[in-house]
C-alpha positions as CSV (number, residue, x, y, z in Angstrom):
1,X,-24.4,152.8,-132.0
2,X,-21.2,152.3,-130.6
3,X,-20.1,148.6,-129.1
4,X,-18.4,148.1,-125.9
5,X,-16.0,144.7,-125.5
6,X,-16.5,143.5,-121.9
7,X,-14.7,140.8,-120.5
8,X,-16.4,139.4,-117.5
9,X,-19.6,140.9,-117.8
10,X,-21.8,138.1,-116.9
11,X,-21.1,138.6,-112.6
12,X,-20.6,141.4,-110.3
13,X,-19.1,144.9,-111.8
14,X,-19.1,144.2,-114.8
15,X,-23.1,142.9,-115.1
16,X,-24.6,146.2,-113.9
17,X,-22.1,147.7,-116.6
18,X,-23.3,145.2,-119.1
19,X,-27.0,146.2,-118.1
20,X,-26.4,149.9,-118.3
21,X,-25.2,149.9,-121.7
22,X,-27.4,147.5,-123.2
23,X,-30.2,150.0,-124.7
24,X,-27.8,152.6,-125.5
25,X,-24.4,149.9,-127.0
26,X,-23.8,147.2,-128.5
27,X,-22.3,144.9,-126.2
28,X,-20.0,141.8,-126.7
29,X,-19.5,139.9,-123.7
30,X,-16.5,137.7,-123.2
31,X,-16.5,135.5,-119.6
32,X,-17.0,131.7,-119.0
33,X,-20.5,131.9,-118.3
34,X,-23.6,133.8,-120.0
35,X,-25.4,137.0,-118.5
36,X,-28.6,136.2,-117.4
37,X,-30.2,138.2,-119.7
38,X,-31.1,138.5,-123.5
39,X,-31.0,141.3,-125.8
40,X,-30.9,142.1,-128.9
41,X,-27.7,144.4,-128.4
42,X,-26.0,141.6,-126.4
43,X,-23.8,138.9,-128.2
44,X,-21.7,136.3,-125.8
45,X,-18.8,134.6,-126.4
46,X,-18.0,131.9,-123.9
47,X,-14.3,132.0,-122.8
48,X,-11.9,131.4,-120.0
49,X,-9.8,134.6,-119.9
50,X,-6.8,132.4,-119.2
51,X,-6.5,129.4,-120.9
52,X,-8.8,129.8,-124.5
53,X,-7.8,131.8,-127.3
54,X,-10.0,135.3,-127.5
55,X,-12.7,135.7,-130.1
56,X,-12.1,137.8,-133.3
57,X,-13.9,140.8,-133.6
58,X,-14.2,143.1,-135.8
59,X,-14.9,146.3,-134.7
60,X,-15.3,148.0,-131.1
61,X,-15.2,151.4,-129.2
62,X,-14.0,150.5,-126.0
63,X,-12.9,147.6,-123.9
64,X,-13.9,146.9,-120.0
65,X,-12.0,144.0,-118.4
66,X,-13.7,143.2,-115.3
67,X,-12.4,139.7,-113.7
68,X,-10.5,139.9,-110.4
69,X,-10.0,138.0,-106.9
70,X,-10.0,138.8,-103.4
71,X,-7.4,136.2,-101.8
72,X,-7.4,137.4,-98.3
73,X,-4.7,135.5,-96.0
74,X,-1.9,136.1,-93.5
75,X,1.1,136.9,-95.6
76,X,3.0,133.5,-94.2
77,X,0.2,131.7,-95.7
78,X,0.2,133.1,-99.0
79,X,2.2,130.5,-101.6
80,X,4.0,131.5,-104.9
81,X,1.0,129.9,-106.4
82,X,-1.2,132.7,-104.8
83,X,0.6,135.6,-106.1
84,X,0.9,133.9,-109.6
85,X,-2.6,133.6,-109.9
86,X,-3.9,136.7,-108.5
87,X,-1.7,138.2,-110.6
88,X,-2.4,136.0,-114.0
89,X,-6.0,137.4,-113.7
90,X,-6.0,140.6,-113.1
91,X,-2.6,141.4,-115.0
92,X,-2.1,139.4,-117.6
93,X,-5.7,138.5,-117.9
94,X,-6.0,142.5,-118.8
95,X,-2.7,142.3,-120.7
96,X,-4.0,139.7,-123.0
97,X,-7.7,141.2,-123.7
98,X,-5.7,144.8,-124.7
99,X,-3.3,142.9,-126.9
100,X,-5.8,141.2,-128.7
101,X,-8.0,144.0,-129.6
102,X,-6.0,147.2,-129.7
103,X,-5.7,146.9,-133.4
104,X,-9.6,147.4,-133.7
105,X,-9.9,150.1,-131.1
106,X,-7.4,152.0,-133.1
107,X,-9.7,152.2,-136.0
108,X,-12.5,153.6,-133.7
109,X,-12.8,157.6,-133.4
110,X,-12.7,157.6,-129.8
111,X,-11.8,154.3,-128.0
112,X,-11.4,153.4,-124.6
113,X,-10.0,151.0,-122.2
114,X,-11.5,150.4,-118.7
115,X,-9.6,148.3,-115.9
116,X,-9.9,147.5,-112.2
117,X,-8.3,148.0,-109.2
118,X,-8.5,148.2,-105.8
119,X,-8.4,150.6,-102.9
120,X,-6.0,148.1,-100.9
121,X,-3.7,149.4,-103.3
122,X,-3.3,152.7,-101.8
123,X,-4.3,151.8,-98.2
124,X,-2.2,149.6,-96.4
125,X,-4.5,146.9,-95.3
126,X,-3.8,143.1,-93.8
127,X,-4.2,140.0,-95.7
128,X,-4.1,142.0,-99.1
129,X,-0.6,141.3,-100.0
130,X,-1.1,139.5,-103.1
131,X,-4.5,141.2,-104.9
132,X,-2.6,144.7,-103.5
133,X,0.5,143.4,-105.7
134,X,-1.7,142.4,-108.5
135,X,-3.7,145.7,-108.6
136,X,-0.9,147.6,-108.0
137,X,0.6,146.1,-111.2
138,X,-3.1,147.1,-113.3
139,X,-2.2,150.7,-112.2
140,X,1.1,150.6,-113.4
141,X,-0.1,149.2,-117.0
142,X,-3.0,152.1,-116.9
143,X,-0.1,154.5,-115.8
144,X,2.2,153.4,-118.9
145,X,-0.3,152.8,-121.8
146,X,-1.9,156.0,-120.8
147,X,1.1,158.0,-122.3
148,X,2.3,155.2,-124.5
149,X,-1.6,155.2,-126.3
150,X,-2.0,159.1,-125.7
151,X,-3.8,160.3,-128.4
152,X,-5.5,157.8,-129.8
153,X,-6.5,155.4,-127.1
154,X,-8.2,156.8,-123.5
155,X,-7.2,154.0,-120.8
156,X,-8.6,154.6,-116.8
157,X,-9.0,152.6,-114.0
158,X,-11.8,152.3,-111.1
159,X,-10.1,151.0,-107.7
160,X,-13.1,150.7,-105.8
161,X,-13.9,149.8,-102.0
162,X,-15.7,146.7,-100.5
163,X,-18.7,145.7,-103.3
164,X,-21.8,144.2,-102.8
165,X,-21.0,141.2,-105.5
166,X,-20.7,137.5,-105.6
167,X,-16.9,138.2,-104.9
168,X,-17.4,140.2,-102.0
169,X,-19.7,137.7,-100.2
170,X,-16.9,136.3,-97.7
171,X,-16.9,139.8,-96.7
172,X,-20.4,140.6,-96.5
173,X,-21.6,137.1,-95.1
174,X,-23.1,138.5,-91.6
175,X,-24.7,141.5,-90.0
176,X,-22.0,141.9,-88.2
177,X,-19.2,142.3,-90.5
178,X,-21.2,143.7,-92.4
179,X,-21.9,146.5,-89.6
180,X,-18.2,146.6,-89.2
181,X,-16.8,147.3,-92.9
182,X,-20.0,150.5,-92.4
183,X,-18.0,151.8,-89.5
184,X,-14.6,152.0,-91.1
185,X,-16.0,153.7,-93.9
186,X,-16.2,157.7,-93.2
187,X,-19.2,158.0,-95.2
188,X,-21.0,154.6,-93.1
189,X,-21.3,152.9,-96.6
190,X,-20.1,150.3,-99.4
191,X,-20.5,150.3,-102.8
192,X,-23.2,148.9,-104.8
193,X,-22.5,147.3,-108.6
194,X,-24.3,150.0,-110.0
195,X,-22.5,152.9,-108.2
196,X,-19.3,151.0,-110.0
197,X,-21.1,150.6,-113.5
198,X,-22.2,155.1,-113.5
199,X,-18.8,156.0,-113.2
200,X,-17.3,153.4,-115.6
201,X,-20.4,154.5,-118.0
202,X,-19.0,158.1,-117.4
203,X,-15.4,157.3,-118.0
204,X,-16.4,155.4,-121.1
205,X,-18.3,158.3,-122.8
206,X,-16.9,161.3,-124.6
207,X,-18.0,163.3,-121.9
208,X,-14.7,162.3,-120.2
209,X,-12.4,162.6,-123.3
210,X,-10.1,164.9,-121.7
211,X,-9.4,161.6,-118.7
212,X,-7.2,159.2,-119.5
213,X,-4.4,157.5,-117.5
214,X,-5.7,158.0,-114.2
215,X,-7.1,155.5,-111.0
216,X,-10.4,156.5,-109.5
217,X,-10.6,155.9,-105.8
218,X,-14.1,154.9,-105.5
219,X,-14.0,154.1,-102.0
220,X,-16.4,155.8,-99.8
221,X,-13.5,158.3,-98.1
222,X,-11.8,155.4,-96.6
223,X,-8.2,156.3,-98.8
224,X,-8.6,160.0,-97.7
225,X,-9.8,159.5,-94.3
226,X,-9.1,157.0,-93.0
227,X,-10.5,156.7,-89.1
């Protein structure tokens, strides 16, 4: 059975791919708070990303780092102090997690990394300044460690649309916007977690072992047509 690092599995994203993997992996989660679930493939480790040092382990097949931000505001309001942070957890935050535990996925027979993006990252959208400079840093890093990993280590990234999650909520807070966000999507959606967790699941598995330093737009054919 193989096991599967995720950091941030407890919310969101990476949850539903926590629960999908659960009766197939073993799973070590890594986030400040617990799932709420039990299981005897699930082991937790609580940790701020950020600020505590990362737990040892000792072996693994793949790592999914899941935490993010959505820091929507007029560019003029937007401080230094934004940009740091949006970009200290979805960069560095990443950065960190791979340092710490390339060394085991090296010894694995066919490791993975999974990351997170966003589609504001190829679509110029308002208010987006700072996560679209953030994300567009995580695609650099899957870009470069792609080829710098290449053969040993697979590394992708999912840059997906508006999410029904806890982090999403401001977006999603009313029928209206909700009704709105619908519209501009050509195919008169948004995702769901577990429409997220599939493909990460897929991109995980040997069954995509010729994929590796690429971005997925998951984003309902709002990047390609956008109306």
């Amino acid at each position: 059975m193989k096991t599967v690092i995720i950091v941030g599995g407890s919310k969101g994203i990476g949850n539903a791919i926590l629960n999908t993997l659960l009766e197939t992996h073993q799973v070590i989660n890594i986030s400040r708070s617990a799932p709420q679930v039990t299981h005897q493939n699930l082991t937790h480790y609580a940790c701020d990303i950020l600020t505590d040092e990362l737990p040892n382990i000792e072996q693994a097949d793949a790592l999914v780092y899941c935490p993010g931000s959505i820091n929507l505001k007029p560019f003029p309001r937007l401080t230094l102090d934004d940009f740091r942070s949006d970009f200290e957890i979805n960069v560095l935050g990443a950065v960190k997690s791979i340092q710490q535990y390339l060394p085991i996925l090296k010894n694995s027979q066919a490791p993975s990394i999974l990351l997170f993006s966003t589609v504001a990252s190829k679509l110029g959208m308002p208010f987006h300044s700072s996560i679209a400079v953030a994300k567009s840093g995580v695609e650099g890093l899957v870009k470069s460690l792609g080829a710098e990993l290449a053969p040993s280590i697979r590394i992708n990234a999912i840059a997906p649309t508006v999410t029904d999650t806890e982090l999403a909520s401001k977006l999603l807070r009313n029928d209206k916007m909700i009704a709105n966000i619908v519209e501009r999507h050509p195919l008169k959606k948004f995702l769901n977690p577990q429409e997220v967790a599939d493909l990460a699941v897929f991109l995980l598995s040997e069954k995509s072992a010729s994929i590796s330093g690429q971005i997925f737009q998951m984003d309902c054919g709002i990047t390609s047509f956008k109306i």
